[in-house]
C-alpha positions in Angstrom: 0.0 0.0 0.0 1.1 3.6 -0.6 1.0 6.1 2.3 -2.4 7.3 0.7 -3.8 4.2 0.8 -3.1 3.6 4.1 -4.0 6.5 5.3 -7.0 6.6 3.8 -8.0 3.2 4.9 -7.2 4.1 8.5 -9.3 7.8 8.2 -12.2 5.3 7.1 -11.4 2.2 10.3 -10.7 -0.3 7.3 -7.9 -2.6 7.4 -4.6 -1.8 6.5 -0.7 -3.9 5.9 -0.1 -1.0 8.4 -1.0 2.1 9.7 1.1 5.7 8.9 4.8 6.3 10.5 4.3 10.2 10.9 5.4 12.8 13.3 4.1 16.4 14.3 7.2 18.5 13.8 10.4 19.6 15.6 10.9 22.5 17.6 14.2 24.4 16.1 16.0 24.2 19.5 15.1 20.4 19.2 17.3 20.3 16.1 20.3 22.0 17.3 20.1 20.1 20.1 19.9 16.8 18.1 22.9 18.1 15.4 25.0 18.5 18.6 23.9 14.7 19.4 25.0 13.1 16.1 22.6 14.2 13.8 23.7 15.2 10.6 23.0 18.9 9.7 21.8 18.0 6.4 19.1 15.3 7.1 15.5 15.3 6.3 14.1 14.0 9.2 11.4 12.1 7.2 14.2 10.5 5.3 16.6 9.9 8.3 14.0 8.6 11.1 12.7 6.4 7.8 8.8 8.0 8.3 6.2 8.6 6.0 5.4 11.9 4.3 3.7 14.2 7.2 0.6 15.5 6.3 2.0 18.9 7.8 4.6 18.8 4.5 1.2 18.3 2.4 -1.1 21.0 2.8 -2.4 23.1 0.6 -4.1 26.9 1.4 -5.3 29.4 -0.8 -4.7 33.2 -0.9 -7.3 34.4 1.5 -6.5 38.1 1.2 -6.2 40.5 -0.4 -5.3 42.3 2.9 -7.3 45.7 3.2 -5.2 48.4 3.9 -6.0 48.9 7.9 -4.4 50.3 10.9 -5.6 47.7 12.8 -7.1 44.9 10.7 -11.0 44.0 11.1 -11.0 44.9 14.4 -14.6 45.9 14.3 -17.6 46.3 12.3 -17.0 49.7 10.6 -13.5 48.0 9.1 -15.1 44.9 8.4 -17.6 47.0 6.0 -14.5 48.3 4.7 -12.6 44.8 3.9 -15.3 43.3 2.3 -15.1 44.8 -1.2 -11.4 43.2 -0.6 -12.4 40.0 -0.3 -16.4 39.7 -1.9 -15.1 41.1 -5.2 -12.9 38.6 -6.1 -13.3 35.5 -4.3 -13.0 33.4 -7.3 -9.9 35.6 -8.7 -7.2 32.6 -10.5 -4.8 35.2 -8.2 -5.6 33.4 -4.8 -4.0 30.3 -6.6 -0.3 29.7 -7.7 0.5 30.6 -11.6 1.7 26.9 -12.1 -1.8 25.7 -10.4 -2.9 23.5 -13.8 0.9 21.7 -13.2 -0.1 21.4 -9.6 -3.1 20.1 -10.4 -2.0 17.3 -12.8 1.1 16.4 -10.3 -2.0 16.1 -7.3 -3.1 13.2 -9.2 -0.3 11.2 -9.3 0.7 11.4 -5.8 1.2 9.0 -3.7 0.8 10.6 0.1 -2.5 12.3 1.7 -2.9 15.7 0.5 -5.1 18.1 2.6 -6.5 21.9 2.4 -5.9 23.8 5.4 -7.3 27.0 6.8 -7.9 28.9 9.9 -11.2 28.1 12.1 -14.2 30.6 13.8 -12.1 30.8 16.8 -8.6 30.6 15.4 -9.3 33.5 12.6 -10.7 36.1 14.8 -8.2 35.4 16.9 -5.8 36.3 14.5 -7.8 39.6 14.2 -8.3 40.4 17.3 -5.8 39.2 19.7 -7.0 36.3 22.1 -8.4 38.9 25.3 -10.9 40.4 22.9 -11.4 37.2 21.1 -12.6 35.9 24.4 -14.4 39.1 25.7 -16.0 40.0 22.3 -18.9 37.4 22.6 -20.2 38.8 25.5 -19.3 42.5 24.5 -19.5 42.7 20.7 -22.1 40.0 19.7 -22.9 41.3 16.8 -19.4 41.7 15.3 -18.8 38.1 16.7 -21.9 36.8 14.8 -20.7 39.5 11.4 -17.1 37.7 11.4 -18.3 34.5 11.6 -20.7 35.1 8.8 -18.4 37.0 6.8 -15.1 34.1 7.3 -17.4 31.1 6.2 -18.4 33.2 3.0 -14.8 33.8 2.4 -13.6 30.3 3.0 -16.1 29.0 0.2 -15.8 31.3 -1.9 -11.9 30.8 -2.4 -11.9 27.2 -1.4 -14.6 26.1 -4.0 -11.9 25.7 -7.1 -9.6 23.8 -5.3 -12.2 21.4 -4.3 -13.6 21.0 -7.7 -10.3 20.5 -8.8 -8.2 18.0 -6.9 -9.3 14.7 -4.8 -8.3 16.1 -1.4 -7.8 13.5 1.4 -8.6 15.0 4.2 -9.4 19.2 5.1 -7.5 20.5 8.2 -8.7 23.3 10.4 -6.6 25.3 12.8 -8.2 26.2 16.1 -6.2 26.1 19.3 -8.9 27.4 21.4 -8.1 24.8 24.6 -5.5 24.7 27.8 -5.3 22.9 30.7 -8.6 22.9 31.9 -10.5 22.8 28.5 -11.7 25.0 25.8 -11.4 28.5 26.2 -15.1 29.4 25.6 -18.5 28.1 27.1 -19.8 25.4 24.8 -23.1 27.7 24.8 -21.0 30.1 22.8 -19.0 27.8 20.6 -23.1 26.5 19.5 -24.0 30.3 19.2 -21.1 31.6 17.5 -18.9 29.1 16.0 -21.4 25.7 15.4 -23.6 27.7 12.3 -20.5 29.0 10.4 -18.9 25.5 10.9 -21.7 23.5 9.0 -21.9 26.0 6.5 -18.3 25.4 5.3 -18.2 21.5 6.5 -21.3 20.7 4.6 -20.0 22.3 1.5 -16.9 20.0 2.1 -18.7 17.2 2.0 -20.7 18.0 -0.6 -17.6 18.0 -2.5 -16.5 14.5 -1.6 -14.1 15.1 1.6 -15.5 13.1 4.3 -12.2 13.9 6.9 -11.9 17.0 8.5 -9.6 17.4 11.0 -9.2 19.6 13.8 -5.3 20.6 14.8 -6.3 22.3 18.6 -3.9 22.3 21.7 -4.8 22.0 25.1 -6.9 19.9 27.3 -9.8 18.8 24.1 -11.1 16.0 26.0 -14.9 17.9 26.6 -14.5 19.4 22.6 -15.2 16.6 20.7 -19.1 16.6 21.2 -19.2 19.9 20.3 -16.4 19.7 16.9 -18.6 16.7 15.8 -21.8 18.9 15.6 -20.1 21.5 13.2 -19.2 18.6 11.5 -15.7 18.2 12.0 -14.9 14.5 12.5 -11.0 14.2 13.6 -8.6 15.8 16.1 -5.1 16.0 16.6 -2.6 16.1 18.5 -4.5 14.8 21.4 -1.8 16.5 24.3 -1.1 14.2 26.7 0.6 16.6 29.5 -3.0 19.2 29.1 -4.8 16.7 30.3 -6.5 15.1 26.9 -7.2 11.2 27.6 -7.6 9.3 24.0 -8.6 6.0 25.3 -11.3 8.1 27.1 -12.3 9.9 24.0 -12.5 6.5 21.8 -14.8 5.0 24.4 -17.0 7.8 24.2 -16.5 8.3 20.8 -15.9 5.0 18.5 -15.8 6.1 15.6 -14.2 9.8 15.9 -10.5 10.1 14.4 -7.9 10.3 16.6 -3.9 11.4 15.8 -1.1 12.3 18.1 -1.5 11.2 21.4 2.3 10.1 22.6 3.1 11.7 25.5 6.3 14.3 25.1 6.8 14.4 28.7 7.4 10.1 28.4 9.3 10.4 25.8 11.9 12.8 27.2 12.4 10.2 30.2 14.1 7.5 28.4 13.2 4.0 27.4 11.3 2.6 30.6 9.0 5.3 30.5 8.5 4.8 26.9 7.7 1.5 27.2 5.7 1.9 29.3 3.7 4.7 27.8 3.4 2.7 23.9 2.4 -0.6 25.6 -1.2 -0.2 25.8 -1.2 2.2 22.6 -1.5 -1.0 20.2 -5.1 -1.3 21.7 -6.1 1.6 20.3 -4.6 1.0 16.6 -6.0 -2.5 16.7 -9.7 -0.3 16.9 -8.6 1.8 13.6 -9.2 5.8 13.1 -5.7 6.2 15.0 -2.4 7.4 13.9 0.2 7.6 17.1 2.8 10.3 16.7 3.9 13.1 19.4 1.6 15.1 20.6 2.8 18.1 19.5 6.5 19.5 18.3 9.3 17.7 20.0 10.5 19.6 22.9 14.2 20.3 23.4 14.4 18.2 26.6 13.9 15.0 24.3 17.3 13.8 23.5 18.5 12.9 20.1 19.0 9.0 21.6 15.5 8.8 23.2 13.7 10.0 19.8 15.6 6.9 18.3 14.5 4.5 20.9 10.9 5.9 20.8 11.1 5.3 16.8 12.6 1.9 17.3 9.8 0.9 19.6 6.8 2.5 17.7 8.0 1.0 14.5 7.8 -2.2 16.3 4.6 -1.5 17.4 3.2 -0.5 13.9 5.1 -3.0 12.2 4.7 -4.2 8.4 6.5 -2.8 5.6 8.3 0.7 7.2 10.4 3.1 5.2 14.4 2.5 5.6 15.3 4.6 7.8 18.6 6.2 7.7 19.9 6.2 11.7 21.0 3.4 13.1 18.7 1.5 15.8 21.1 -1.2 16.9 21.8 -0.4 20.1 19.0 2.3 20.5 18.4 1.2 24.1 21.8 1.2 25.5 22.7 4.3 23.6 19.5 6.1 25.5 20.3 4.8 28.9 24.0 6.6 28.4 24.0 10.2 30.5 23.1 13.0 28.1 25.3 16.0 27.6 23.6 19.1 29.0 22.1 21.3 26.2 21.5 25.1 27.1 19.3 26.2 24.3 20.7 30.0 22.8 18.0 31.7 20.6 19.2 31.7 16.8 16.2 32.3 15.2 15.2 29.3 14.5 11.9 28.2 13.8 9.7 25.0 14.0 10.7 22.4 11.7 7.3 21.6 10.2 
């Protein structure tokens, strides 16, 4: 099977040779840590750690501008009236897609890996607006506007999504949120139905309308209480399930049987070395055996992973998953005894480095 096969099949709980070898990401500090650790500079840590394509390399967003020309962005309802023209005028414009987009196009179809469309959710794009205080404040205080962005973002979003849909087979669509902490989600669930839940169906019942049946929900934080409430604006998946927040997955798949889970390895275990990251995957093979899973970290990797614990956590997860892996490039020979050795003390200094997605 290729990776799109399989991760199809395991989107949809059919059976697969094997399910997907992904990962999250890397946090830069991870990788100058890990360079300092034996890594080579120039590896692709797909390639090296012998993992399949991420979906995070495989996403594809149009141009939701053009950006308005305001102080302060949509910040309220006299600029919104202003940025409309921006976007209403031309949602359909071949400018919000690359020049080369019939190549692109042509390419999609021969690929072997999942290829999703990504954008920013009813939470996560006002956000961006409007900071996270009055993002949070703004329900109670600015209803209206709240209700106006909403409105206004879903019209945008199918208006400059519509031409990719029609012309490529997507896989899955990915929505960015991270609207959670500790405790849970940031808002009431009464005002994620009122102000979030009617913009939500519009856009994910026009997705599956066009033949994508997985949408997936990338959101931080404690999402254990969410899932209820992402299922009734239609989004079926979430991801990256952080352990450390609080968020329980074997919880959530008893609750929920058939709702896609990915991520869900505990950063915190794998940063302790191999006991704890034996004991942390053992039970994990219960929840692949009941499909809709795909275990990776649940989040970046943090700096306090060492380069010889990430090997032994890929040696034992690629035993877990088993079947027909990628060759990986490091060597797990002695992945255990190199991971019980002392690690050097890393001091991270800022270079300006940013997340390897």
């Amino acid at each position: 099977m290729t990776h799109r096969e399989r991760f199809n099949r395991v989107m949809h709980f059919q059976d697969v040779d094997r399910i997907p070898n992904e990962e999250f990401g890397y946090w830069g500090e991870t990788m100058e840590r890990w360079h300092g650790e034996g890594m080579p500079v120039d590896a692709d840590e797909e390639l090296y750690f012998g993992l399949d394509i991420r979906r995070e390399r495989r996403l594809f967003q149009p141009d939701y501008g053009p950006r308005p020309g305001l102080t302060h962005g949509i910040d309220s309802m006299e600029n919104l009236e202003k940025a409309k023209p921006f976007f209403y005028d031309n949602l359909d414009s071949p400018d919000r897609y690359p020049a080369n987009w019939a190549d692109m196009v042509e390419n999609y179809k021969k690929r072997d890996y999942p290829l999703g469309l990504n954008f920013s959710g009813f939470f996560g794009q006002p956000r961006g607006w409007l900071g996270l205080s009055r993002t949070c404040t703004a329900y109670y205080e600015e209803p209206e506007f709240m209700h106006a962005l909403g409105e206004f973002w879903a019209d945008v979003l199918i208006g400059t999504m519509s031409r990719a849909l029609d012309d490529v087979q997507f896989d899955f669509v990915q929505v960015w949120e991270d609207m959670a902490y500790n405790h849970g989600s940031l808002i009431a669930p009464k005002t994620f139905r009122e102000f979030m839940t009617p913009y939500y169906r519009r856009v994910t019942d026009f997705i599956y309308s066009k033949g994508v049946d997985v949408i997936l929900c990338d959101c931080d934080g404690n999402t254990n209480d969410m899932v209820e409430l992402f299922l009734e604006a239609g989004v079926n998946g979430l991801y990256p399930l952080e352990r450390v927040a609080g968020t329980d997955p074997y919880e959530i798949r008893k609750k929920y049987p058939k709702y896609l889970l990915l991520g869900g390895v505990d950063k915190i275990q794998v940063s302790k070395g191999p006991d704890a990251i034996d004991a942390h995957l053992k039970d994990m093979r219960k929840l692949i055996d009941k499909g809709g899973f795909i275990p990776f970290v649940d989040h970046r990797v943090p700096s306090d992973v060492t380069f010889a614990n990430f090997i032994y956590y890929q040696k034992i997860k690629r035993e877990m998953i088993g079947g027909d892996l990628g060759v990986a490039q490091c060597d797990f020979t002695n992945a255990r005894e190199e991971a019980l050795k002392p690690a050097k003390p890393f001091e991270y200094k800022s270079q300006g480095v940013g997340p390897h997605l």
